[in-house]
C-alpha positions as CSV (number, residue, x, y, z in Angstrom):
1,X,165.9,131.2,98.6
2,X,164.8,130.2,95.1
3,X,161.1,129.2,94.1
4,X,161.2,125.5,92.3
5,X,157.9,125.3,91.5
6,X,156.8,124.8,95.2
7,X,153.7,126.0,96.9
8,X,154.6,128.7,99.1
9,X,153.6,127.5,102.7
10,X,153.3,129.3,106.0
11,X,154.4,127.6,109.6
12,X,151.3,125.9,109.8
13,X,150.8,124.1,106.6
14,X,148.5,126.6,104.8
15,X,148.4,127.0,101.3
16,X,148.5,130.8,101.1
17,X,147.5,130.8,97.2
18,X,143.8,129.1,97.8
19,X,143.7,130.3,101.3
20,X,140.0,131.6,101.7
21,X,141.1,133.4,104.6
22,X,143.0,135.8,102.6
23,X,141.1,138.8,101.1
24,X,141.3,137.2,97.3
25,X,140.2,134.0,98.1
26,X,136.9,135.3,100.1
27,X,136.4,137.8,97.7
28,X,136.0,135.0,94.7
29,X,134.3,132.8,97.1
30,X,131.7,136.0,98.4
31,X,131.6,136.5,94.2
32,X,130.4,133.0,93.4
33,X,128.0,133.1,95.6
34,X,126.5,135.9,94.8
35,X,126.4,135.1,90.9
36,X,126.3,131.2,90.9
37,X,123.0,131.2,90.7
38,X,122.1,133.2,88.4
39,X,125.0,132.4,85.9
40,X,121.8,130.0,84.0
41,X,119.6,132.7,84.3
42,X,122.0,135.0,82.3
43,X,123.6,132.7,79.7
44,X,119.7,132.4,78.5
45,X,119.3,136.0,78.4
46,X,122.2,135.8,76.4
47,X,120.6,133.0,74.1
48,X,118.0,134.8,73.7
49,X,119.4,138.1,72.8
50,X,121.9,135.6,69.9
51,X,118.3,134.4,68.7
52,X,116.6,137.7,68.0
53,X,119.8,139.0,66.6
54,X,120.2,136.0,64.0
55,X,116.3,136.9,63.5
56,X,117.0,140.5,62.4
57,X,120.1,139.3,60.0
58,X,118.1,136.3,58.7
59,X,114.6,137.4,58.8
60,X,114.0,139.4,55.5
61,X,114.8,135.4,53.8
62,X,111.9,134.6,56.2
63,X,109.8,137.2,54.9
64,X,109.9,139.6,58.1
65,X,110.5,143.5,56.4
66,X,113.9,144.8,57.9
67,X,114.4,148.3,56.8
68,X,117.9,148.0,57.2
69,X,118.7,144.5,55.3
70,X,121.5,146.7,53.0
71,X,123.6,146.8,56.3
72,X,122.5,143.4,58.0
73,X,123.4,141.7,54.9
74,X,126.7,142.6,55.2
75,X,126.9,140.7,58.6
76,X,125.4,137.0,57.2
77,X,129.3,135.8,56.6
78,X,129.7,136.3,60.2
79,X,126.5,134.7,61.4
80,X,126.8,131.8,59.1
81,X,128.9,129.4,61.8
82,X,125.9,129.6,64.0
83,X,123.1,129.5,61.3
84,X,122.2,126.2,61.6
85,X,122.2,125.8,65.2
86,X,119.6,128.5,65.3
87,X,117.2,127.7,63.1
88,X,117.1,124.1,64.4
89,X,116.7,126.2,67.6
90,X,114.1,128.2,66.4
91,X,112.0,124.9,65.3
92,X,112.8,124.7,61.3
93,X,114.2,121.0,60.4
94,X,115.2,122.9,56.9
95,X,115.7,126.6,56.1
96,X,112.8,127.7,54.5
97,X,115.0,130.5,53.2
98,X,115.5,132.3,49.5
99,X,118.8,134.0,49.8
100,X,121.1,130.6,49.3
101,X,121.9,130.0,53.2
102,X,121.3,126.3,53.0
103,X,122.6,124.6,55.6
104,X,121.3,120.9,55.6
């Protein structure tokens, strides 16, 4: 019999693609509940990780030493979407900045 874009049904009614009785559907539901709640708890670890990585690229302009600004320069076209996100972030109204990343 050919599938029209119906739901796939057993004898009683169940819907066996969001079924959580099959193996798929407890393992995403055994999954979320394992990771739900730490899912905050991680996307600020990653914030935080973004933020002291746009430090290292932008800090020399700040006047932190970075022994390797040759190399991190070469990454401040890539950072430069999320520039001014972070330093409003990071408390600064204005880039204090030297090295022509003006933002606002």
């Amino acid at each position: 019999m050919p599938d029209h874009g119906h739901e796939h049904h057993d004898r009683g009614g169940r819907d066996h693609q969001h079924d959580p009785a099959r193996p798929g559907g407890f393992l995403a539901g055994l999954k979320e509940f394992y990771y739900g709640p730490y899912r905050r708890t991680m996307a600020r670890a990653a914030r935080d990780q973004d933020d002291l990585f746009m430090l290292y690229v932008c800090g020399e302009a700040l006047g932190v030493p970075n022994p390797a600004s040759y190399y991190t320069m070469e990454l401040l076209p890539l950072v430069l979407e999320e520039f001014h996100d972070w330093h409003t972030r990071m408390g600064m109204e204005k880039w204090p900045g030297d090295i022509g990343l003006s933002c606002c």
